[in-house]
C-alpha positions as CSV (number, residue, x, y, z in Angstrom):
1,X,-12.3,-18.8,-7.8
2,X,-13.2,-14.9,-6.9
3,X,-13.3,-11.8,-8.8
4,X,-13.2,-8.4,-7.4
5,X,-12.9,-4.9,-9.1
6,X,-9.5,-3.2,-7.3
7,X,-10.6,0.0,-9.1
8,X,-13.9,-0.3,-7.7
9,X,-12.4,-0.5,-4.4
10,X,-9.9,1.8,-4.4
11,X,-12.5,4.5,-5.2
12,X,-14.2,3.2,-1.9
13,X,-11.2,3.1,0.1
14,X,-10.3,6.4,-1.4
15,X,-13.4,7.9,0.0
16,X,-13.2,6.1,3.2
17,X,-9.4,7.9,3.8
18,X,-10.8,10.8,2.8
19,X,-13.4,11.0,6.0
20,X,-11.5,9.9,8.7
21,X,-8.3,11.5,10.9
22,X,-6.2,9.4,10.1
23,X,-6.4,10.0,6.4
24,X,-6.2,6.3,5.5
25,X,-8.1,3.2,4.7
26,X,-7.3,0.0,4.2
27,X,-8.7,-3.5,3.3
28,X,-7.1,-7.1,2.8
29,X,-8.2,-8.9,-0.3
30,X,-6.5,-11.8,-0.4
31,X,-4.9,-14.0,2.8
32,X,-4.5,-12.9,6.1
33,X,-2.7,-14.3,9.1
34,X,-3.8,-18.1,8.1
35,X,-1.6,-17.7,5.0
36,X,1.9,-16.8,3.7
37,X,0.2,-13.8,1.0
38,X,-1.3,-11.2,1.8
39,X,-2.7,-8.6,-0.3
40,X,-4.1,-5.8,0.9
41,X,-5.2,-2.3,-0.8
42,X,-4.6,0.5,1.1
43,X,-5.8,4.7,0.4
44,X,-3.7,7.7,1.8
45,X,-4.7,11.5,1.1
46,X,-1.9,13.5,0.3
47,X,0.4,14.2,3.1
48,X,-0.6,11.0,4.8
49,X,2.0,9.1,5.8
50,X,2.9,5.1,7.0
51,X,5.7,5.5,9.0
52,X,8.8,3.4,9.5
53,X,8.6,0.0,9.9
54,X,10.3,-3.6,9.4
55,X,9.4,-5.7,6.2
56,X,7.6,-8.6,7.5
57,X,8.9,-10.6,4.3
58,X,8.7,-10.4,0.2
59,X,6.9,-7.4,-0.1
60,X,5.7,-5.3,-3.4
61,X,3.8,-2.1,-3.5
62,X,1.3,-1.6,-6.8
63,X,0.7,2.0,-7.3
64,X,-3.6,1.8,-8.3
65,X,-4.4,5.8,-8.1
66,X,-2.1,9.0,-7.6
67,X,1.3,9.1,-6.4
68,X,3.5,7.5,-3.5
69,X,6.8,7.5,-2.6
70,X,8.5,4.7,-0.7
71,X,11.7,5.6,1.7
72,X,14.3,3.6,3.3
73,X,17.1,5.2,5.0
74,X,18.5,7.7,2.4
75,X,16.8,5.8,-0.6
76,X,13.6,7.0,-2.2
77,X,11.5,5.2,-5.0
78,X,8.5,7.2,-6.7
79,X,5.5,5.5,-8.2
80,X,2.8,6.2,-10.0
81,X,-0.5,4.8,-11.8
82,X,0.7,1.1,-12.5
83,X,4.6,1.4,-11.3
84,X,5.8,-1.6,-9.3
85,X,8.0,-0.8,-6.4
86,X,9.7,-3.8,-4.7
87,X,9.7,-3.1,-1.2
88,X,13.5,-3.2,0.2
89,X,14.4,-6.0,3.2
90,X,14.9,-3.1,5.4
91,X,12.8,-0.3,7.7
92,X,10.8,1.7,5.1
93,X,8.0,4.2,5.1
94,X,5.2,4.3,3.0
95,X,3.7,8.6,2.3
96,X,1.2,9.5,-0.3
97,X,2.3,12.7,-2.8
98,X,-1.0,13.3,-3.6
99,X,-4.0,11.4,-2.7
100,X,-2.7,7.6,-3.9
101,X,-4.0,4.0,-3.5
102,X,-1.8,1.1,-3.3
103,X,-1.8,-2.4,-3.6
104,X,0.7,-4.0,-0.9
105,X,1.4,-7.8,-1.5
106,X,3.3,-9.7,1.2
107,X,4.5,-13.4,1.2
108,X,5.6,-13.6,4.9
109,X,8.6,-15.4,5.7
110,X,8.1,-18.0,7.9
């Protein structure tokens, strides 16, 4: 069994985003190409933006710190500090309101 502190990290990754050009940071806590989950938490500064891509499988976005919002098409969903967004089985895009961290969890289809 492992522990970690995701707040503890997030403040980290937070940092981290906050230093480089891209505006993001990102680290996997959990799984990784070896297994069907993944969890990974992931900083944006405000403005920053993941842009479009496929869902790779079940997929669920924890909002840790600020505000994100999720888009697919002409859908939007908005989360905040401990919101659950379920990821939709379509392209979507990923943008931080204001400087956010995230918790993505993926169980990849096989």
């Amino acid at each position: 069994m492992q522990k970690s502190s995701l707040t503890a990290l997030a403040r980290e990754l937070l940092e981290r985003a906050r230093t480089e050009a891209s505006g993001r940071s990102a680290d996997t806590v959990y799984g990784g190409h070896e297994h069907r989950l993944r969890q990974t938490v992931i900083a944006l500064t405000a403005g920053c933006r993941m842009g479009e891509h496929e869902n790779p499988g079940e997929a669920t976005v924890q909002v840790l710190l600020g505000r994100a919002r999720v888009l697919a098409g002409d859908d939007a969903w908005e989360g905040v500090r401990g919101d659950l967004i379920i990821l939709p089985q379509a392209r979507h895009s990923l943008e931080a309101l204001e400087d956010s961290v995230v918790l993505l969890t993926v169980a990849k289809l096989d």
